[in-house]
NUTI-838155 format. One record per atom (N, C-alpha, C): atom name; x, y, z. Coordinates in steps of 0.02 Angstrom, whole numbers, always signed. Example, Ala and Ser with C-alpha at 12.3 -4.5 7.8 and 13.67 -1.06 7.14 Angstrom:
BEGIN
> atome; u; v; w
> N; +660; -284; +390
> CA; +615; -225; +390
> C; +660; -165; +390
> N; +642; -112; +354
> CA; +684; -53; +357
> C; +645; +2; +394
//
This chain:
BEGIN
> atome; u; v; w
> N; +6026; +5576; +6652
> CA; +5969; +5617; +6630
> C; +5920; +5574; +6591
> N; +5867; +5584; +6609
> CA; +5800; +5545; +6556
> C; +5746; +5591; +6525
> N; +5752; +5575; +6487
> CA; +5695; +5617; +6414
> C; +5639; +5571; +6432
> N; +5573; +5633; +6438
> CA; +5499; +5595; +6443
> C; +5448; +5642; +6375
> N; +5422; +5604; +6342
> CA; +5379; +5652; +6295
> C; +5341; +5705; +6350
> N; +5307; +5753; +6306
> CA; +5289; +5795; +6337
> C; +5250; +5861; +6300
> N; +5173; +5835; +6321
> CA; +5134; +5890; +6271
> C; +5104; +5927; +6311
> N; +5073; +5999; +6287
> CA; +5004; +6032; +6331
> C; +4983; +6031; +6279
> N; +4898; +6029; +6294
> CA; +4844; +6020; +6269
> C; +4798; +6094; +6278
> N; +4756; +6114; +6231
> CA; +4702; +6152; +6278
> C; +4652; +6101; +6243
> N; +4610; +6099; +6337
> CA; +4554; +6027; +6323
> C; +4482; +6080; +6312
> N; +4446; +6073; +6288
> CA; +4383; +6075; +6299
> C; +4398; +6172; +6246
> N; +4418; +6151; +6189
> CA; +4454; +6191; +6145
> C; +4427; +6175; +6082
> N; +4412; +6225; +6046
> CA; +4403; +6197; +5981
> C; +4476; +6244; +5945
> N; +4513; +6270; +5956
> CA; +4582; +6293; +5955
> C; +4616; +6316; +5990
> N; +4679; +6348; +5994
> CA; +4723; +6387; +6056
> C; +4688; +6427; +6074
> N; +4723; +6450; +6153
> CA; +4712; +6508; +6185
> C; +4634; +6491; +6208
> N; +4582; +6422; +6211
> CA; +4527; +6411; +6259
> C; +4517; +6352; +6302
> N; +4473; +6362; +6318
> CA; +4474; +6297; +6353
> C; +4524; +6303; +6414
> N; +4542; +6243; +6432
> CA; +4584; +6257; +6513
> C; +4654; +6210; +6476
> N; +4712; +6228; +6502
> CA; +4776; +6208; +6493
> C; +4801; +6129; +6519
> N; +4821; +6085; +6503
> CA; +4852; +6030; +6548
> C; +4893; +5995; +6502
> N; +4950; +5985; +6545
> CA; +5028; +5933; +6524
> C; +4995; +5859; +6515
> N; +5036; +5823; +6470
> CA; +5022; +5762; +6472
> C; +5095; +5739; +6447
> N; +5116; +5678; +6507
> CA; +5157; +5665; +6516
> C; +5168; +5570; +6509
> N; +5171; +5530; +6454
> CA; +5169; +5480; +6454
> C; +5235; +5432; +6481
> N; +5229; +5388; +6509
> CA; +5289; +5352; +6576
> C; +5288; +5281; +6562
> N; +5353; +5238; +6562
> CA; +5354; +5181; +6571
> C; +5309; +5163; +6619
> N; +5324; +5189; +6691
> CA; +5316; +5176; +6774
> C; +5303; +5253; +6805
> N; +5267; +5255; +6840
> CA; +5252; +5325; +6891
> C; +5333; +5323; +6919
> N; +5332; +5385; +6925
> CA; +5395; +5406; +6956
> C; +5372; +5425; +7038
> N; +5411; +5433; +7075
> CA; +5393; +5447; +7157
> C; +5354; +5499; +7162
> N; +5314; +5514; +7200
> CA; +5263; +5558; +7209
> C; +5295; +5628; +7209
> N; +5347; +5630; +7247
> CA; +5380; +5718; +7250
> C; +5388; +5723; +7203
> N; +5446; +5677; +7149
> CA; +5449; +5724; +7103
> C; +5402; +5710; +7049
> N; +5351; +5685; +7022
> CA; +5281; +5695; +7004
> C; +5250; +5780; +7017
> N; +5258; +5781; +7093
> CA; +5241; +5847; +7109
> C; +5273; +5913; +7087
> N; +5332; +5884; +7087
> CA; +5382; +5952; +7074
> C; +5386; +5947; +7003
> N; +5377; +5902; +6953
> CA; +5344; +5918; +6878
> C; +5306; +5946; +6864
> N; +5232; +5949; +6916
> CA; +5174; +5983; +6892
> C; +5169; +6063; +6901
> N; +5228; +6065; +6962
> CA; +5240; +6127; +6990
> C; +5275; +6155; +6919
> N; +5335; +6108; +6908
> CA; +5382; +6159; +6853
> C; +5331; +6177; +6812
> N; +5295; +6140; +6771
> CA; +5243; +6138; +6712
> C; +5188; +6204; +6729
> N; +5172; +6213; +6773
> CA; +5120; +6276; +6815
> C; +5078; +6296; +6764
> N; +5052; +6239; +6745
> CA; +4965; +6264; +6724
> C; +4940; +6215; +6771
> N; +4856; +6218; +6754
> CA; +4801; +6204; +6800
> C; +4815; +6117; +6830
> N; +4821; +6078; +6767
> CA; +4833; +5988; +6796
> C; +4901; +5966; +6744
> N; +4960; +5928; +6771
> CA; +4986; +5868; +6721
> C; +4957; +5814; +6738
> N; +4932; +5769; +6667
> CA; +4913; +5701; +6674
> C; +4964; +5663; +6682
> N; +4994; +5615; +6714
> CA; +5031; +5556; +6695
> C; +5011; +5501; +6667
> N; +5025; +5456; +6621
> CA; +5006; +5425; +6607
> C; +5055; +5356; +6594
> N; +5006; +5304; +6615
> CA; +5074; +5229; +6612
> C; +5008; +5174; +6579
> N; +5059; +5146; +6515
> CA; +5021; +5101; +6483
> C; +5030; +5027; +6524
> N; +4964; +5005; +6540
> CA; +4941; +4927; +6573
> C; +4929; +4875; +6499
> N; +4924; +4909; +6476
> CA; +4916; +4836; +6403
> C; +4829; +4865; +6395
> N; +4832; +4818; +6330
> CA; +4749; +4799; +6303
> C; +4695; +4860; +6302
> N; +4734; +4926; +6266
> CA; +4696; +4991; +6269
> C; +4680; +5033; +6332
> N; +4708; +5020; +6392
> CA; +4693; +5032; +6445
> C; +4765; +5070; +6484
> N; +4771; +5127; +6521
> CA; +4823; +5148; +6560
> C; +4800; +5168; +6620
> N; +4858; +5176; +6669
> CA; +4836; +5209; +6741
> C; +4866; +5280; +6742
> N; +4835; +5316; +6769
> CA; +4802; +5410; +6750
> C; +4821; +5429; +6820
> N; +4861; +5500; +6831
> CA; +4866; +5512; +6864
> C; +4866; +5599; +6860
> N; +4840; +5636; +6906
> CA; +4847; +5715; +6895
> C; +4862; +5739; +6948
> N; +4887; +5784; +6928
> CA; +4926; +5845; +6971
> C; +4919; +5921; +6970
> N; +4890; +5972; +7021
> CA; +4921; +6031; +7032
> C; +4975; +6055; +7026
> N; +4980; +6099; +7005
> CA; +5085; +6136; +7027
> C; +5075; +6125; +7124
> N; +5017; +6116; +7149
> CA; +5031; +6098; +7230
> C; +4996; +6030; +7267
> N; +4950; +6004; +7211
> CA; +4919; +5928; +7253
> C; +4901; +5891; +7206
> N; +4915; +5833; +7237
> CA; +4874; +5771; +7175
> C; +4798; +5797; +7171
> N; +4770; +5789; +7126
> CA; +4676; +5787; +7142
> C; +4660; +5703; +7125
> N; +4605; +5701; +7149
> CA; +4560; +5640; +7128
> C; +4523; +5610; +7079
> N; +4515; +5686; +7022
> CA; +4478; +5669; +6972
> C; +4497; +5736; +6926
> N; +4514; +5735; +6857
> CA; +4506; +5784; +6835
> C; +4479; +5774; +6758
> N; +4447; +5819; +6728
> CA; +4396; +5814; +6670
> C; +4438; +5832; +6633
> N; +4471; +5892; +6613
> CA; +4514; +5909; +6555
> C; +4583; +5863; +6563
> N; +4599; +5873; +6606
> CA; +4659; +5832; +6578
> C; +4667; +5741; +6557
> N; +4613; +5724; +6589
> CA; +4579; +5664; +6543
> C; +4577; +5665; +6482
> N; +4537; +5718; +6469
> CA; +4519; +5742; +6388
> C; +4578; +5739; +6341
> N; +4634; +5782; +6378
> CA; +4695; +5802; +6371
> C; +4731; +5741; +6349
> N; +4740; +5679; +6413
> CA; +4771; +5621; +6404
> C; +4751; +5564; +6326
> N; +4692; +5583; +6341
> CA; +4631; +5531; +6286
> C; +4683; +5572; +6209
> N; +4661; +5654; +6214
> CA; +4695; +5653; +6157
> C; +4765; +5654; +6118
> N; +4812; +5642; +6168
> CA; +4875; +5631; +6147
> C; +4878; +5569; +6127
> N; +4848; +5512; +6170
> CA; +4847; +5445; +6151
> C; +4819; +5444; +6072
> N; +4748; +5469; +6042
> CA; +4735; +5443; +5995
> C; +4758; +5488; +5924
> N; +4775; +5535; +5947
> CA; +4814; +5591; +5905
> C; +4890; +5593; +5871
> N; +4924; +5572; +5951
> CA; +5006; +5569; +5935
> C; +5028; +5500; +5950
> N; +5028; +5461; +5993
> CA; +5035; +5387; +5994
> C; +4999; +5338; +5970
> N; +4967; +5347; +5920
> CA; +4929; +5301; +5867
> C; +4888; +5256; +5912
> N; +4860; +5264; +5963
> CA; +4820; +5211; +5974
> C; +4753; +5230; +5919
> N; +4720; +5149; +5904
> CA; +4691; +5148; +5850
> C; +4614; +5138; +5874
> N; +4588; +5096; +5918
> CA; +4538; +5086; +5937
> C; +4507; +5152; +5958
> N; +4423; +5154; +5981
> CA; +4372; +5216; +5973
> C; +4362; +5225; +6033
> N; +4393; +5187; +6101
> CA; +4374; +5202; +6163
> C; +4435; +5194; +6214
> N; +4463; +5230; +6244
> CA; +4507; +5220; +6303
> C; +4496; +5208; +6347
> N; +4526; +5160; +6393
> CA; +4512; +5162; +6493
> C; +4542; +5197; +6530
> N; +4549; +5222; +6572
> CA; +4608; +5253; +6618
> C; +4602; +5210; +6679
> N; +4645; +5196; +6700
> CA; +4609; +5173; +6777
> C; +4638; +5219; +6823
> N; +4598; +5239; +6864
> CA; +4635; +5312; +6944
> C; +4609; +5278; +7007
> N; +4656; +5310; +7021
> CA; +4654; +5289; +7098
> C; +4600; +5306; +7145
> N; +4565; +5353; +7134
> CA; +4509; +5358; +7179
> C; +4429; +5396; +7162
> N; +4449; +5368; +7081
> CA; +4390; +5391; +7039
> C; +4360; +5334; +6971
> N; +4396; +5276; +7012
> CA; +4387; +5208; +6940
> C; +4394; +5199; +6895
> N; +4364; +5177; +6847
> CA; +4372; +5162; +6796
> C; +4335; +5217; +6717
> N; +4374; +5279; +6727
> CA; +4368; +5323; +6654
> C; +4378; +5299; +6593
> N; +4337; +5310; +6542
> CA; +4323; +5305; +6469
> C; +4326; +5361; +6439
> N; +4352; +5365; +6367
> CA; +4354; +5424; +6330
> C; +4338; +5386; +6250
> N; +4309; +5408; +6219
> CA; +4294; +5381; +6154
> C; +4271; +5426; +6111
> N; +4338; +5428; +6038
> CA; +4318; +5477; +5994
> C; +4219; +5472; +5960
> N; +4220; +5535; +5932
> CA; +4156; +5568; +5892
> C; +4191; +5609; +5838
> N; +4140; +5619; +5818
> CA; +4163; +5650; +5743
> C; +4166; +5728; +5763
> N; +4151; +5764; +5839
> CA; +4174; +5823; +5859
> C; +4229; +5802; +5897
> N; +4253; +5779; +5933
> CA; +4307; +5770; +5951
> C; +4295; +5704; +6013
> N; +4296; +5721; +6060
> CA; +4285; +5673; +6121
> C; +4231; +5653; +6160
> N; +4218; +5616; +6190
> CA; +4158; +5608; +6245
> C; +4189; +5550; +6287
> N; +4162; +5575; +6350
> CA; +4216; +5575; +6424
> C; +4146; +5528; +6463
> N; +4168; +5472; +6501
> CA; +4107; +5441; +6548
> C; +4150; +5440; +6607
> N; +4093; +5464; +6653
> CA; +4120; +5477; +6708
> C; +4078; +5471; +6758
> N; +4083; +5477; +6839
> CA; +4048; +5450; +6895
> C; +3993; +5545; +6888
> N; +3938; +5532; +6897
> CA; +3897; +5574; +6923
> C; +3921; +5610; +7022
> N; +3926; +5654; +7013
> CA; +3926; +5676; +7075
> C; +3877; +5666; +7122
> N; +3854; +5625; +7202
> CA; +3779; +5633; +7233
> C; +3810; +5703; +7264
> N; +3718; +5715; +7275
> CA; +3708; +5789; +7294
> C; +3667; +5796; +7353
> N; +3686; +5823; +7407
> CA; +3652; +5841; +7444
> C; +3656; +5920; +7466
> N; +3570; +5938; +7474
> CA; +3555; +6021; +7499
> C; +3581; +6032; +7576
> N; +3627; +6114; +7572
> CA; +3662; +6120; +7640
> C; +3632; +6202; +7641
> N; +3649; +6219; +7704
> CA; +3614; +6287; +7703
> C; +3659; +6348; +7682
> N; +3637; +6382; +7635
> CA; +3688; +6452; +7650
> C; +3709; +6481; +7695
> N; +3768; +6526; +7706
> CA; +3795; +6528; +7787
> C; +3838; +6598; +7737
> N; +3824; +6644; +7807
> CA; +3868; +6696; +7796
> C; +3947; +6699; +7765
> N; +3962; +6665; +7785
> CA; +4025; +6620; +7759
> C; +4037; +6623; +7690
> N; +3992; +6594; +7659
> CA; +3979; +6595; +7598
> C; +3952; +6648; +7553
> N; +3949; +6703; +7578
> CA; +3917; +6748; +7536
> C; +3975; +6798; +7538
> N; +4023; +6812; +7610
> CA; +4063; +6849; +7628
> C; +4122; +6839; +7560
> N; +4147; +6751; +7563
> CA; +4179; +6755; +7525
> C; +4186; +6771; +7436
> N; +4118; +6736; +7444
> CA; +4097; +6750; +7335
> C; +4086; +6823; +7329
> N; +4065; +6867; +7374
> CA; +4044; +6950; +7381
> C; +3976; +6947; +7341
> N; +3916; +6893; +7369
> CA; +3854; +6900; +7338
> C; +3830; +6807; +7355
> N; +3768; +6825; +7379
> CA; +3740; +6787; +7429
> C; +3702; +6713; +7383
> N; +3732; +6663; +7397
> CA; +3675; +6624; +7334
> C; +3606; +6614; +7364
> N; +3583; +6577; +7291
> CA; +3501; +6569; +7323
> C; +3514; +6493; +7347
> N; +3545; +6459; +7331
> CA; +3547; +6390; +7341
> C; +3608; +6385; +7371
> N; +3638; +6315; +7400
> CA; +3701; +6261; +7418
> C; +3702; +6216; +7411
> N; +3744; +6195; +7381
> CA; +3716; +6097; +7382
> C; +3806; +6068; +7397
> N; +3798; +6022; +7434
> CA; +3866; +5954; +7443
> C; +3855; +5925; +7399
> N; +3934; +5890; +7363
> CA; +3932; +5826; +7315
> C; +4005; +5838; +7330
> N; +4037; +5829; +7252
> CA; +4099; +5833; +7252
> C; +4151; +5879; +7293
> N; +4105; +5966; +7285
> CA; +4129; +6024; +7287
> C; +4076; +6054; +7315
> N; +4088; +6099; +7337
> CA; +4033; +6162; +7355
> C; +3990; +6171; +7299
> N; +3923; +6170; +7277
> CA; +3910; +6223; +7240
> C; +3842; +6261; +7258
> N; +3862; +6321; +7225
> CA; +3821; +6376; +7252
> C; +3792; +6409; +7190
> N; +3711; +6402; +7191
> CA; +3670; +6404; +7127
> C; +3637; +6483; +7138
> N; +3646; +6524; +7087
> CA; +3631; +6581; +7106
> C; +3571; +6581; +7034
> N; +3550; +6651; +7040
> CA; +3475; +6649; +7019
> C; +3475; +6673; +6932
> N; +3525; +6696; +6916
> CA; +3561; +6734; +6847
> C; +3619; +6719; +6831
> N; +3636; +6729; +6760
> CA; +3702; +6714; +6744
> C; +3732; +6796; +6758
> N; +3694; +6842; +6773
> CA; +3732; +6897; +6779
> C; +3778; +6905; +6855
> N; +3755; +6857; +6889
> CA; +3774; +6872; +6970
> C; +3836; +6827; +6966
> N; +3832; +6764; +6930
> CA; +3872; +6715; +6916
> C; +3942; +6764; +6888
> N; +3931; +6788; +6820
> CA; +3977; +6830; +6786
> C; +4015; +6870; +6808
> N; +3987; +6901; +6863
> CA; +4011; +6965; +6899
> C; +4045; +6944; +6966
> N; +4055; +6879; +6991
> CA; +4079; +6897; +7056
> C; +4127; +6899; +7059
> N; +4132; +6921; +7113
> CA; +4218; +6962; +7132
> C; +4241; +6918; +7200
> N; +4262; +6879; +7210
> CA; +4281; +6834; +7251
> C; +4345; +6852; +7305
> N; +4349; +6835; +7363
> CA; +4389; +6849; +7388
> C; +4425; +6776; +7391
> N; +4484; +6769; +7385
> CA; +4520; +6686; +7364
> C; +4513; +6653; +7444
> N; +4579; +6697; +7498
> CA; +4592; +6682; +7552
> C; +4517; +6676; +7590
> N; +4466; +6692; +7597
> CA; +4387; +6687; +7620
> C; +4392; +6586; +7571
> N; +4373; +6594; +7503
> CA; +4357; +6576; +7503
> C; +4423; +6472; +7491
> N; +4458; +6487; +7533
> CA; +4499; +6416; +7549
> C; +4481; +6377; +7620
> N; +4430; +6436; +7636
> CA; +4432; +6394; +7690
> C; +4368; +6362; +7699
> N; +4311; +6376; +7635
> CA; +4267; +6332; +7626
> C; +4258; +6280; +7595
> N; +4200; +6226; +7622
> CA; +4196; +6155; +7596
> C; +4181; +6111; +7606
> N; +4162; +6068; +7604
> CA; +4111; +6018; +7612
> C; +4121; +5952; +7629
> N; +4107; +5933; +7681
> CA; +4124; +5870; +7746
> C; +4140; +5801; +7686
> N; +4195; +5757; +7679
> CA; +4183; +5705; +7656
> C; +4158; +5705; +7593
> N; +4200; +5749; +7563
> CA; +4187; +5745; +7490
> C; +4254; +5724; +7464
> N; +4312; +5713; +7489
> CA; +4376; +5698; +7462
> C; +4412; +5728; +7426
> N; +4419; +5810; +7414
> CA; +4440; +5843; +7409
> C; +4461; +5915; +7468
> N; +4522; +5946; +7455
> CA; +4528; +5982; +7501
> C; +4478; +6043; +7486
> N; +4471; +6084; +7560
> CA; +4441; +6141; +7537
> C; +4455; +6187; +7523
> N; +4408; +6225; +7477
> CA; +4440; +6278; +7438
> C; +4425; +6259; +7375
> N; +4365; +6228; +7352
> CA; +4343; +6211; +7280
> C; +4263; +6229; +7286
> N; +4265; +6278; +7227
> CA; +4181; +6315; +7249
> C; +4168; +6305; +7174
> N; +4116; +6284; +7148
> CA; +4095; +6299; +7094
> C; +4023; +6338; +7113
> N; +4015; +6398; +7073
> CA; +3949; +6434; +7037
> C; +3923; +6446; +6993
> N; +3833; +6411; +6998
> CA; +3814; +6411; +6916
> C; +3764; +6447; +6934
> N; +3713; +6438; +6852
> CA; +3652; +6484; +6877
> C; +3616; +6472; +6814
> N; +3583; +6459; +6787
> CA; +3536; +6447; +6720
> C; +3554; +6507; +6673
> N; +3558; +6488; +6604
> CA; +3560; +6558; +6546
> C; +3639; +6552; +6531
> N; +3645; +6604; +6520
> CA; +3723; +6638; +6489
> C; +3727; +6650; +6433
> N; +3787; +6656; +6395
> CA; +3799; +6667; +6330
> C; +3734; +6627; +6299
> N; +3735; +6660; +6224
> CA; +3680; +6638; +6199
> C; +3701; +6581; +6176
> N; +3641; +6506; +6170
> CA; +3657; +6434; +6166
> C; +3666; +6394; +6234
> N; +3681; +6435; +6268
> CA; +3706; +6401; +6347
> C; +3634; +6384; +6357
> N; +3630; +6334; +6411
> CA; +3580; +6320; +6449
> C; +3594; +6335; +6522
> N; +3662; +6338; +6556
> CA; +3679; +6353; +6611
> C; +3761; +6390; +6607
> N; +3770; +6443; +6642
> CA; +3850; +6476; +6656
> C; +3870; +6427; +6711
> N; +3936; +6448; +6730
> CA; +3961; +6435; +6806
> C; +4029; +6447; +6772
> N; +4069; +6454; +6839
> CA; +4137; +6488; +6885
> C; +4151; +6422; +6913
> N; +4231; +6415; +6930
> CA; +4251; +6364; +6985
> C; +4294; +6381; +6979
> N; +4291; +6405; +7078
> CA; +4370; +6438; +7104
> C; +4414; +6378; +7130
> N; +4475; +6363; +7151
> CA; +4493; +6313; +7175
> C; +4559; +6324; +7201
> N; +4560; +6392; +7255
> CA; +4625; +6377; +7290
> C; +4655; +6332; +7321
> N; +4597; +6300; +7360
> CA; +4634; +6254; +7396
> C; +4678; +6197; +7362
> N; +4646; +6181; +7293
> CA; +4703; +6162; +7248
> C; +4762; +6190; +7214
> N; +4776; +6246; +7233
> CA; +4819; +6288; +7203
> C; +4787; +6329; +7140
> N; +4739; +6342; +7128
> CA; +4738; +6371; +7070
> C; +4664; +6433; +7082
> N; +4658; +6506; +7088
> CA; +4627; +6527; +7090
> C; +4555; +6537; +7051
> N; +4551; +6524; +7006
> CA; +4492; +6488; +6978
> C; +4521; +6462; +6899
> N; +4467; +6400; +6892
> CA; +4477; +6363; +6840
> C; +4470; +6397; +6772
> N; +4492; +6381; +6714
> CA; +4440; +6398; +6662
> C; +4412; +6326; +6612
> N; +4418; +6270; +6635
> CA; +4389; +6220; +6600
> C; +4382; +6151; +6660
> N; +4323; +6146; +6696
> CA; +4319; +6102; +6729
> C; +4277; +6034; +6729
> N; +4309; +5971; +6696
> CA; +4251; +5916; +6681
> C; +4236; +5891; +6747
> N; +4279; +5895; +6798
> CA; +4272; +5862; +6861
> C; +4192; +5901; +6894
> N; +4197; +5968; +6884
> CA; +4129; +5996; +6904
> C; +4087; +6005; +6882
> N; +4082; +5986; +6808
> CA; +4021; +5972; +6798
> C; +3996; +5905; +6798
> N; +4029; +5854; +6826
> CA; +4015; +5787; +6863
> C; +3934; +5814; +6922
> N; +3950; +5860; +6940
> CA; +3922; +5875; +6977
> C; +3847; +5932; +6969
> N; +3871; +5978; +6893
> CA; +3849; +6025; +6886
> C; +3799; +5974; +6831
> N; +3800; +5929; +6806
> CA; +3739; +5884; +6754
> C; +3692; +5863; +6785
> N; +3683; +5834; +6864
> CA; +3631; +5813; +6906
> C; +3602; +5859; +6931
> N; +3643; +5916; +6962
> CA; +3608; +5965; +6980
> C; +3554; +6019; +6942
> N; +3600; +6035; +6891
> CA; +3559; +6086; +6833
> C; +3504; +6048; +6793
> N; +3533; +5953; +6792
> CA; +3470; +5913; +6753
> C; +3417; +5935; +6781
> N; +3426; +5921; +6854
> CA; +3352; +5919; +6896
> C; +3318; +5974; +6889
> N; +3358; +6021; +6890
> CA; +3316; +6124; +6876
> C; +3277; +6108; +6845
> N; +3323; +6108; +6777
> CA; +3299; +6126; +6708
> C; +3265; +6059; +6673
> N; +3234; +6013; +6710
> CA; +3201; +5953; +6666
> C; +3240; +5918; +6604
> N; +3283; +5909; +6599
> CA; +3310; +5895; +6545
> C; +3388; +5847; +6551
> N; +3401; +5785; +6517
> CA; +3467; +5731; +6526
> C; +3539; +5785; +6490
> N; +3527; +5840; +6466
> CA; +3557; +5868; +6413
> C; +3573; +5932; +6438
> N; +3624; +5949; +6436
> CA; +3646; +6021; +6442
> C; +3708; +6031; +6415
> N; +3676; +6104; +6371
> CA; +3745; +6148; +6342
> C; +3790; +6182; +6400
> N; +3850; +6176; +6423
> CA; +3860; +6231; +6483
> C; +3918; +6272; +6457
> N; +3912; +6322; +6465
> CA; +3985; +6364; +6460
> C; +4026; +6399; +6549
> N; +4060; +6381; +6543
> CA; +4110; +6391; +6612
> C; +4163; +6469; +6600
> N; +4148; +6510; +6608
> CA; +4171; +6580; +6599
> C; +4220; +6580; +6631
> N; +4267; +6616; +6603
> CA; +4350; +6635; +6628
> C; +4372; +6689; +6583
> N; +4402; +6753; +6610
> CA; +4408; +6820; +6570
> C; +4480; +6794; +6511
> N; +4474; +6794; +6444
> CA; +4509; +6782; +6404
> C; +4510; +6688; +6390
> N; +4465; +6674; +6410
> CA; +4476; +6619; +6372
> C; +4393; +6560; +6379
> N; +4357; +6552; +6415
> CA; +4304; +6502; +6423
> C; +4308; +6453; +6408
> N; +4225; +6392; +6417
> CA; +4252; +6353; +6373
> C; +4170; +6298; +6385
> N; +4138; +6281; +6320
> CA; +4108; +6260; +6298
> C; +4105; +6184; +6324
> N; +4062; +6153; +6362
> CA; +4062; +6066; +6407
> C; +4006; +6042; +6394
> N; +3969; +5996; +6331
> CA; +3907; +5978; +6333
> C; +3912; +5908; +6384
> N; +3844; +5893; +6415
> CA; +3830; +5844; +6474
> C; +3787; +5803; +6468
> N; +3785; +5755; +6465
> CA; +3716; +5704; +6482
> C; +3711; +5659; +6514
> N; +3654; +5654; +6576
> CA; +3635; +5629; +6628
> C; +3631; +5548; +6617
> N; +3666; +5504; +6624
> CA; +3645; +5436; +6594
> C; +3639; +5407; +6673
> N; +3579; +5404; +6709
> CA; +3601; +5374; +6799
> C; +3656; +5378; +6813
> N; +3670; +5346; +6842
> CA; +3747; +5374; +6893
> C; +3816; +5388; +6870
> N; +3817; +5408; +6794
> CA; +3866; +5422; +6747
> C; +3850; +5468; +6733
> N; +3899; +5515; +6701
> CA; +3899; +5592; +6652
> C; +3939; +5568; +6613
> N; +3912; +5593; +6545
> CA; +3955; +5589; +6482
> C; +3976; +5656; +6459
> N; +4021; +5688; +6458
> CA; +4048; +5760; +6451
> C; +4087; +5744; +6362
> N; +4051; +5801; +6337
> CA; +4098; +5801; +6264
> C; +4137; +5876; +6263
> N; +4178; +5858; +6220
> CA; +4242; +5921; +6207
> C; +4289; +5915; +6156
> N; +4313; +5946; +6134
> CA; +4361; +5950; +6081
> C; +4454; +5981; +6130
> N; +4478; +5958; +6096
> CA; +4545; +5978; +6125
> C; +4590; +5992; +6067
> N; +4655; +6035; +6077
> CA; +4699; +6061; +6033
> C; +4775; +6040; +6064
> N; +4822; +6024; +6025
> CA; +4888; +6011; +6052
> C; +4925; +6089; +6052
> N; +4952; +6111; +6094
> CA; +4975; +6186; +6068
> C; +5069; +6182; +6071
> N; +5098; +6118; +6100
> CA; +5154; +6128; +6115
> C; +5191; +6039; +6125
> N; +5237; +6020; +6102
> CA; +5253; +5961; +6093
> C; +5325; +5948; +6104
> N; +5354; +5921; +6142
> CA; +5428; +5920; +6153
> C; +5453; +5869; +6220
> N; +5519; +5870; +6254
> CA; +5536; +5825; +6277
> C; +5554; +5866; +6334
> N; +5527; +5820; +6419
> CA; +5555; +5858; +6487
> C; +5600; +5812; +6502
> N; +5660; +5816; +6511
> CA; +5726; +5818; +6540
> C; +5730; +5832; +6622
> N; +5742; +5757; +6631
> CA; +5754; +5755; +6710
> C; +5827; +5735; +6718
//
């Protein structure tokens, strides 16, 4: 039997119960991919990070669904960053991660908590399609390709309110974006008061019916909403019933810098 530390985090939290959930799991060596998988499964919140120290402030990052690796994920980064500088004493003001199919991530404390550099999503305009309206149950005004689907609607009230059908919507998605389909994000200018933009992100095809804290989409959601709304800067709030969660953004060219605060809610040892 082997004992591995073992925390959840809520990232993008300024205490329990917000923000989105993720394991962080620190490793001599990656363990084999199944059972990697069948950890994230046991663990069944939204991502576990893995994490394996390379030397010289720097580790290799890995995340997981309870059903697929992903390519990139924003909270549980956040998540990883803060166990490292929180509970394993790393001392320096900036982390590396290195991933496999998203490069070279940075995290570096602030006196609110974190700020995350990361690849900008490119974007290209696709057309709305029945498809897409069938499944969200409300038609957007916009589509755009990048990472994920996203579908820009005209209010945060249309955003707030949709009622989604899951199975409709797994089987949409966007050619050569490197993710499976079944990852929709929806925004729309406004929201809660302070927001500059709402949005939703469903993501069956990753196993998880919608998110409630996603840094990976707003990789995507900072270029897009920059360009709207004139501005390198956006407040966003990402709505989820009982919990949300607060993602400021700034456009730096082909980087996003995402800030957040995170909370440890649970600390102990998984037994394999």
């Amino acid at each position: 039997m082997a004992d591995y530390p073992f925390y959840q985090v809520d990232a993008f939290a300024s205490r329990a119960f917000e923000g989105n959930q993720a394991c962080v799991m620190p490793m001599d060596t990656f363990l084999d991919d199944t059972t990697l998988q069948a950890i994230a499964a046991e663990n069944n919140v939204a991502e576990t990070a893995f994490v394996v120290s390379i030397g010289e402030g720097a580790w290799d990052l890995r995340w997981f669904t309870p059903a697929v690796e992903v390519p990139l994920c924003g909270h549980a980064t956040l998540a990883a960053a803060h166990v490292l500088f929180s509970h394993l004493g790393f001392g320096d003001e900036t982390i590396s991660f290195n991933t496999r199919r998203s490069g070279t991530l940075r995290v570096s404390r602030t006196p609110s908590g974190y700020l995350m550099d990361f690849p900008a999503s490119p974007l290209h305009r696709i057309d709305v399609t029945d498809a897409m309206e069938a499944a969200l149950g409300a038609r957007p005004a916009e589509a755009w390709g990048g990472s994920f689907l996203a579908c820009v609607f005209d209010t945060a009230e249309e955003v707030l309110t949709l009622t989604p059908d899951h199975r409709l919507l797994a089987d949409l998605g966007v050619e050569g974006a490197g993710w499976e389909r079944g990852n929709i994000g929806c925004v729309s200018p406004g929201g809660p008061a302070g927001a500059d933009v709402v949005s939703r992100f469903f993501a069956p095809g990753s196993g998880i019916d919608e998110d409630p804290a996603t840094g990976a989409w707003h990789c995507m959601v900072a270029p897009l909403m920059s360009a709207k709304l004139r501005t390198n800067t956006l407040r966003c709030f990402q709505a989820f019933p009982g919990r949300g969660a607060w993602i400021e953004t700034r456009l730096e060219g082909d980087r996003v810098k995402l800030g957040g605060a995170a909370v440890t809610v649970i600390e102990g040892v998984f037994r394999l």
